[in-house]
C-alpha positions in Angstrom: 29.3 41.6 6.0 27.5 38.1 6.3 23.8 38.2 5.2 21.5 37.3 8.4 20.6 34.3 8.4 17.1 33.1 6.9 13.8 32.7 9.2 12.2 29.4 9.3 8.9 29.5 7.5 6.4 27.7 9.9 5.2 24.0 8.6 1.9 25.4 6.7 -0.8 23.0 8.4 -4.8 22.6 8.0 -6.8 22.4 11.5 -7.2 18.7 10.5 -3.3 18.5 11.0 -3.7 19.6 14.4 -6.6 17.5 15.4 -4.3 14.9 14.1 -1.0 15.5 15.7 -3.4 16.3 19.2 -4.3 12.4 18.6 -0.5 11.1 17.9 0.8 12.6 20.7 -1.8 11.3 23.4 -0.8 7.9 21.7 2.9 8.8 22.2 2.4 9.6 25.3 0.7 6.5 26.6 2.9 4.6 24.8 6.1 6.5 26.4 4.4 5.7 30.0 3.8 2.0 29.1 7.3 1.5 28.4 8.8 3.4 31.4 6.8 1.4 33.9 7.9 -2.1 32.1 11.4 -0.6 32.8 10.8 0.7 36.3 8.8 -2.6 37.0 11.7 -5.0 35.8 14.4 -2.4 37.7 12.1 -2.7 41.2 12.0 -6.8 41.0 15.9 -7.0 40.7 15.4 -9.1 37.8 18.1 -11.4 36.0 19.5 -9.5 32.7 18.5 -12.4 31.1 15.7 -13.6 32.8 11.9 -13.0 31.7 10.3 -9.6 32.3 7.6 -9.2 34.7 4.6 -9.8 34.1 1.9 -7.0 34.8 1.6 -3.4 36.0 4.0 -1.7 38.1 2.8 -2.6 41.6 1.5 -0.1 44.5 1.8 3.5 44.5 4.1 3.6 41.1 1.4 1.6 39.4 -1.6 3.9 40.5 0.9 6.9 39.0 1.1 5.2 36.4 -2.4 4.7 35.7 -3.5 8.5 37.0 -1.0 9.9 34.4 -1.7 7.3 31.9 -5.7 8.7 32.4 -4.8 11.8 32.6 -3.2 11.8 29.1 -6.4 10.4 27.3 -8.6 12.1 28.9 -6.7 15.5 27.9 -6.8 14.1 24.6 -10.5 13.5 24.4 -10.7 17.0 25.5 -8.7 18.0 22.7 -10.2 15.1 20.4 -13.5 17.0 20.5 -12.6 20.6 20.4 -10.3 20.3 17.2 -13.0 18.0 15.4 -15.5 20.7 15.4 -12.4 23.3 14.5 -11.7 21.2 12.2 -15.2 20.9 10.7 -15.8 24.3 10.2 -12.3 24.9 8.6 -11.8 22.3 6.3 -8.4 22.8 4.4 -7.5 23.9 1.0 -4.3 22.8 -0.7 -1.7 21.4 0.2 1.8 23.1 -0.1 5.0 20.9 -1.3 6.6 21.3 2.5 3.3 19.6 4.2 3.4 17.1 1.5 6.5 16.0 2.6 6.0 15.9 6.3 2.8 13.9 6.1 4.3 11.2 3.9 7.3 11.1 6.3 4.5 10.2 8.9 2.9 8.1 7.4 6.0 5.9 6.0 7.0 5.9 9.8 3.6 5.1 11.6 0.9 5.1 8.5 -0.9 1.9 9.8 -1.4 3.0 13.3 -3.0 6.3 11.8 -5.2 4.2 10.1 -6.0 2.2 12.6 -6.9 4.8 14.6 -9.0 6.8 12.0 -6.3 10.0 12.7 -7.1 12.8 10.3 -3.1 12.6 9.0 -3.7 9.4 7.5 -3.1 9.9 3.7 -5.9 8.6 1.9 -5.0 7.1 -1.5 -5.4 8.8 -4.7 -4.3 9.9 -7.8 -2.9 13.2 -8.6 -1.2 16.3 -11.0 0.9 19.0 -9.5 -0.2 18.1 -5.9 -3.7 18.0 -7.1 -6.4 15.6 -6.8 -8.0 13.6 -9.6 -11.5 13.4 -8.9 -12.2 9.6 -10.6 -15.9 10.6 -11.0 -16.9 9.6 -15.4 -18.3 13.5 -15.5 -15.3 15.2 -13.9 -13.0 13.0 -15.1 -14.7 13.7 -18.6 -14.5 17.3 -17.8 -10.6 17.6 -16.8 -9.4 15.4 -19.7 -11.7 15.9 -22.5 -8.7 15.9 -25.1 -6.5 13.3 -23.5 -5.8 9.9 -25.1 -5.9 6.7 -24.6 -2.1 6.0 -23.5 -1.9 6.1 -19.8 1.2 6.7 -17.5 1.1 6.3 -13.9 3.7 6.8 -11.3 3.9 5.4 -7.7 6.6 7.0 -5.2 8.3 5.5 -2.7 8.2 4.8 1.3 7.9 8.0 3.3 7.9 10.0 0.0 4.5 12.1 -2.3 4.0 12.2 -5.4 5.4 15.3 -5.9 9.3 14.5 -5.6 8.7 12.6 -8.7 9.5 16.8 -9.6 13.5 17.2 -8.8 14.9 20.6 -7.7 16.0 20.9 -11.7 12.6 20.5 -12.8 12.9 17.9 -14.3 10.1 14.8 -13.9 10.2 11.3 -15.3 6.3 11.2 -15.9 7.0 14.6 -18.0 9.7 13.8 -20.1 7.9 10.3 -21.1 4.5 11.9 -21.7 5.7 13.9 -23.7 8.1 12.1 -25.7 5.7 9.2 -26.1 2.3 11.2 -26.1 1.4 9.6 -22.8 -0.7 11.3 -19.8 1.3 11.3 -16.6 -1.1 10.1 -13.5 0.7 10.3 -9.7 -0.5 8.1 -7.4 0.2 9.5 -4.0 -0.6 6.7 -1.1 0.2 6.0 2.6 3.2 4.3 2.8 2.8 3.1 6.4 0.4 0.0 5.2 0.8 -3.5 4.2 2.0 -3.5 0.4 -0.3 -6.0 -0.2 -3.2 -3.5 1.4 -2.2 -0.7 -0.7 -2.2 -2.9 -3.9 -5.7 -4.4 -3.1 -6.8 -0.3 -3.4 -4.7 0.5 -5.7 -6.5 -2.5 -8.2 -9.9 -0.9 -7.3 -8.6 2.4 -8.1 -7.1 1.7 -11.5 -10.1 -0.2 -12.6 -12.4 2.8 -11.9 -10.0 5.1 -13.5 -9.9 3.0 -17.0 -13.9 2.6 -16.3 -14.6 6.1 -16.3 -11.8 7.5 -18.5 -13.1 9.7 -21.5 -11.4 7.6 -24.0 -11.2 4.1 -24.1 -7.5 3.0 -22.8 -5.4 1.4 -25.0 -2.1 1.5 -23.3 -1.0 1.7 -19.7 2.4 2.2 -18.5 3.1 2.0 -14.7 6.7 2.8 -13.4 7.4 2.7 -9.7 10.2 4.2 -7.5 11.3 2.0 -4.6 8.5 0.6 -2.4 6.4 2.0 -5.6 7.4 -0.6 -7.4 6.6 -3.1 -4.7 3.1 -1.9 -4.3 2.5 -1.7 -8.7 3.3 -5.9 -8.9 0.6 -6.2 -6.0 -1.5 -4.7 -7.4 -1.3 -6.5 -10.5 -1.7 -9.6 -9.0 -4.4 -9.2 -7.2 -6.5 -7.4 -9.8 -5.9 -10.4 -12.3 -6.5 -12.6 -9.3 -10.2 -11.1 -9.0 -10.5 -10.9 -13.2 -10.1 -7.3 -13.1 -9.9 -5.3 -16.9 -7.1 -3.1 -16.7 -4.4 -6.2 -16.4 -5.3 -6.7 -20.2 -4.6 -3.0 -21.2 -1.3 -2.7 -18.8 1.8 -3.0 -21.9 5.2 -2.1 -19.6 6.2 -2.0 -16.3 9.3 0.2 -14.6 11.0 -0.6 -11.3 13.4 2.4 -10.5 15.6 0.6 -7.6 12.6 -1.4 -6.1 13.5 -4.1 -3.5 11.8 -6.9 -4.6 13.5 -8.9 -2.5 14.2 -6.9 0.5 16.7 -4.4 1.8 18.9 -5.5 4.5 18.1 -2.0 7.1 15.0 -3.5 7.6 16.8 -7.2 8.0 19.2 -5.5 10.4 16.2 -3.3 12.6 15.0 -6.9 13.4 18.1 -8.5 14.5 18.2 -5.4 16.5 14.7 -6.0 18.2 15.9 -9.6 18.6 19.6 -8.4 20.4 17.4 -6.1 23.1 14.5 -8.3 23.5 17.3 -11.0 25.3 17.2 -8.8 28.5 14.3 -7.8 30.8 15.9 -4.2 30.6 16.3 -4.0 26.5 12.6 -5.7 26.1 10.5 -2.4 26.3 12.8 -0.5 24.0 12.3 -3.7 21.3 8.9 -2.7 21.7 9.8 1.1 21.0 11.3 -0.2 17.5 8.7 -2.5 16.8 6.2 0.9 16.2 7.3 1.3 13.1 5.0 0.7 10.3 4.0 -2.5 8.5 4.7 -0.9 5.3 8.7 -0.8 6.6 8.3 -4.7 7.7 7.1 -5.4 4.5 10.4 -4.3 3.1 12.4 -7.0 4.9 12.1 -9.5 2.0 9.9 -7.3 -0.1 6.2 -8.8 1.0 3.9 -8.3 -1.8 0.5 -10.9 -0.9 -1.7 -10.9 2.1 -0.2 -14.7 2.7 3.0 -13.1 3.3 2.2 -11.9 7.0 -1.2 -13.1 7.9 -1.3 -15.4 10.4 1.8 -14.5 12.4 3.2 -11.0 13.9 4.6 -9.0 11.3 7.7 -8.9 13.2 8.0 -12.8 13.3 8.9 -13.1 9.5 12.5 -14.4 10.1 13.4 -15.9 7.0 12.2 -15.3 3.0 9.1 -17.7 3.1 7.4 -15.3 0.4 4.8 -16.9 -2.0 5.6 -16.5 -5.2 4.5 -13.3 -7.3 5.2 -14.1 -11.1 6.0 -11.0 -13.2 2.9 -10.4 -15.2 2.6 -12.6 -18.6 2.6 -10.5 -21.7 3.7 -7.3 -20.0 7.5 -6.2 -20.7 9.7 -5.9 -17.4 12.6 -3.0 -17.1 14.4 -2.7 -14.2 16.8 -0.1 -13.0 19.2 -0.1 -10.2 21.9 2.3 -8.9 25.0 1.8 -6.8 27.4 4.2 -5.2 30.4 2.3 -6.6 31.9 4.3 -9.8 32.9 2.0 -12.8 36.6 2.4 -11.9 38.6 3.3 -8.8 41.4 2.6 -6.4 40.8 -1.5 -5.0 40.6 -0.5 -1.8 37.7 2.1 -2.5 35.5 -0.5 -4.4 36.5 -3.1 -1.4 35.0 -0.7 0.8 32.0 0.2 -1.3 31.2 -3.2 -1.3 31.0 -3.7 2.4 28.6 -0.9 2.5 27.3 -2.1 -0.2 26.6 -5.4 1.8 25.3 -3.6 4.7 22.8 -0.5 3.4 22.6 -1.8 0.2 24.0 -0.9 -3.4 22.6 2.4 -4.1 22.3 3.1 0.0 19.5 1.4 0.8 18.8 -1.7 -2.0 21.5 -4.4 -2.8 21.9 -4.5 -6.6 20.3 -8.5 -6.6 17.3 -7.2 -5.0 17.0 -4.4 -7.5 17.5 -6.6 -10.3 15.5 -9.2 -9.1 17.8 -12.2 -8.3 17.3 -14.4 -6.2 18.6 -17.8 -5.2 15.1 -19.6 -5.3 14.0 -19.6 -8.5 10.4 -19.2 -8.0 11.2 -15.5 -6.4 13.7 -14.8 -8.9 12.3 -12.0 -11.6 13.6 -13.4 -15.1 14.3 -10.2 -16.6 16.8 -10.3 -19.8 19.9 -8.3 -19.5 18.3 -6.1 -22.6 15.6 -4.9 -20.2 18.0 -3.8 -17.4 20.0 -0.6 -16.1 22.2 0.2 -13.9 23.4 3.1 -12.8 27.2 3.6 -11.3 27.9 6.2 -9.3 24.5 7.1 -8.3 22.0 6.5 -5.0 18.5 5.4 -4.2 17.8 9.0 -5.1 19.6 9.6 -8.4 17.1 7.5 -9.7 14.6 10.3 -9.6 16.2 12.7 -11.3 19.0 11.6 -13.3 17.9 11.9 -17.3 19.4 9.1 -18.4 16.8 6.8 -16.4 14.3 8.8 -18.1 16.1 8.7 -21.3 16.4 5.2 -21.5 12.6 4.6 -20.3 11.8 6.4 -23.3 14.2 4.3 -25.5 12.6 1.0 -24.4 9.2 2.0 -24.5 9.5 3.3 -28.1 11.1 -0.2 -28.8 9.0 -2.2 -26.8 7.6 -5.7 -28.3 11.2 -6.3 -30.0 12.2 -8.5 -27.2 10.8 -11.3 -24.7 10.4 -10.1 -21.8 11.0 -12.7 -19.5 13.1 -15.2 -21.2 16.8 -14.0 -19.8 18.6 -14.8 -17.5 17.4 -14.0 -13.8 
């Protein structure tokens, strides 16, 4: 006899979820109108496919609909806006289980900016973490939660549309674990909204890691920072920018991991423009460009793997049509180790690997980053990461996500950190 099947647990949310999904779907909403009268407007002139679209609202009686259900919408949602604010007030949430994590950083890696922007209570608000919890940065509470903690540091940054708790597989097992304590380290998550501008998470994240070693109990004398995907992106931004403005930590930071970051870019991102650019030819496919275009800054950035203010200021983010990046040096004095994973197994029949490498070329290596961007190469050497061939990894047979939890990554991050200082880190080839 088959067992029944199992219930779906309801998403666990706060009343400050609500308040916040109330607001994203009165912006949905509007945004969903907007783009049916461009469409109805362009259908009603009878204009040419590839002609130019419109110009203004729908005229008439569908305009005035469209305005009515356009004012309708918001002024439901200020309605809602204020009762859910006070609800919200006088039931502030506690914590926050693993399957909320998850949905809100989904959110947020899909439309984080605009949550920002907006001030909507789901935007996640940068921090550091343990175990899903908060570290309050305060010198007395930090003083108080890790009186007998030393002075090696290790923090972790997760990747676009992920929290800082999938750094913990469905085995158990956790990079930041296994390193602290193989190497006597204390593991620190950062959990972050993955929506924004790298460069506007690194500028915080700077801040943040300068009050951290500021207030820390013991003085630091080691900081280890390894990054998973757009992690990594975010970790070198913030780098540069804190040695940009003088900042201390720089001088205590001794090793940086990239677990399959695209530092220069991933080519779904390259492809989701070409696709804005093939439907904004016609009239008819121009509002649904616009539909595509919602998705977050953070996901623009990883076109060609932004990483400074000055590599979208000053234009639309969705203008950036060829690698015109400034260049971000690795970090003098800091050893580099990279790791990258590909699908492709180490042997199999020709065709197979011909195949793999068409995807490869398409999604990326490992699914989603090409093995050059990875490790770093790049045909201009001012982008290109010299990284020696000591320093890197990679891993066959294995996805984006493989780098999370396979313990050999972890294994050999423990290897090149006990070994560290044996090697020149940036003399090899790029």
């Amino acid at each position: 006899m088959d067992a029944p099947p199992r219930a779906r647990r309801p998403l666990p949310l706060h009343a400050a979820d609500l308040h916040g999904l109330s607001r994203l779907a009165v912006d949905a909403t509007v945004g969903v109108v907007d783009l049916v009268e461009d469409l109805h407007h362009t259908i009603v002139r009878r204009t040419n496919p590839l002609g130019r679209p419109p110009q203004g609202p729908a005229p008439g009686v569908a305009g005035l609909v469209y305005r009515t259900v356009r004012g309708t919408a918001r002024l439901a949602g200020r309605g809602a806006d204020a009762l859910l604010g006070t609800v919200a007030a006088l039931r502030p949430g506690g914590g926050s289980p693993p399957a909320r994590d998850a949905a809100l950083a989904v959110l947020n890696g899909l439309w984080g900016d605009h949550l920002e922007a907006s001030a909507n209570p789901l935007a996640i608000p940068m921090r550091l973490r343990q175990q899903g919890q908060a570290i309050d940065i305060d010198r007395h509470a930090l003083a108080a939660r890790f009186a007998a903690a030393g002075s090696r540091l290790l923090v972790l940054a997760h990747g676009l549309c992920m929290n800082d708790r999938q750094w913990t597989r469905d085995d158990g097992h956790d990079h930041g674990q296994a390193l602290a304590r193989e190497l006597g380290l204390t593991p620190l998550y950062l959990h972050y909204n993955t929506g924004r501008h790298v460069s506007s998470n690194g500028r915080d994240l700077a801040a943040l890691l300068e009050q951290l070693l500021d207030g820390w109990p013991t003085p630091v004398t080691e900081l280890i920072l390894v990054g998973h995907s757009m992690g990594g992106l975010v970790l070198r931004s913030a780098c540069h920018q804190a040695q940009q403005q003088g900042m201390a930590w720089p001088r205590v930071l001794r090793a940086m991991a990239f677990l399959g970051t695209p530092h220069h870019g991933a080519p779904l991102e390259r492809g989701g423009r070409r696709i804005d650019r093939l439907l904004g030819f016609s009239p008819y496919g121009a509002p649904f460009a616009r539909l595509g275009k919602a998705r977050s800054a953070g996901i623009t950035d990883l076109r060609f793997g932004n990483l400074q203010d000055g590599d979208w200021q000053h234009r639309s983010r969705h203008d950036q049509r060829h690698d015109d990046r400034l260049p971000t040096p690795l970090p003098a004095g800091v050893d580099i180790y990279l790791v990258a994973a590909t699908t492709e197994p180490r042997a199999g029949h020709p065709v197979r690997r011909a195949v793999g490498r068409v995807v490869g070329q398409l999604l990326g290596d490992d699914g989603l980053v090409p093995l050059a961007s990875a490790l770093g190469r790049h045909k201009q050497a001012a982008l290109a990461l010299r990284v020696p061939a000591a320093h890197r990894l990679v891993l066959q047979g294995a996805d984006h996500w493989d780098l999370l939890g396979r313990r050999e990554v972890s294994a050999q991050l423990g290897r090149w950190l006990r070994e560290r200082g044996g090697t020149q880190q940036h003399g090899g080839p790029a």
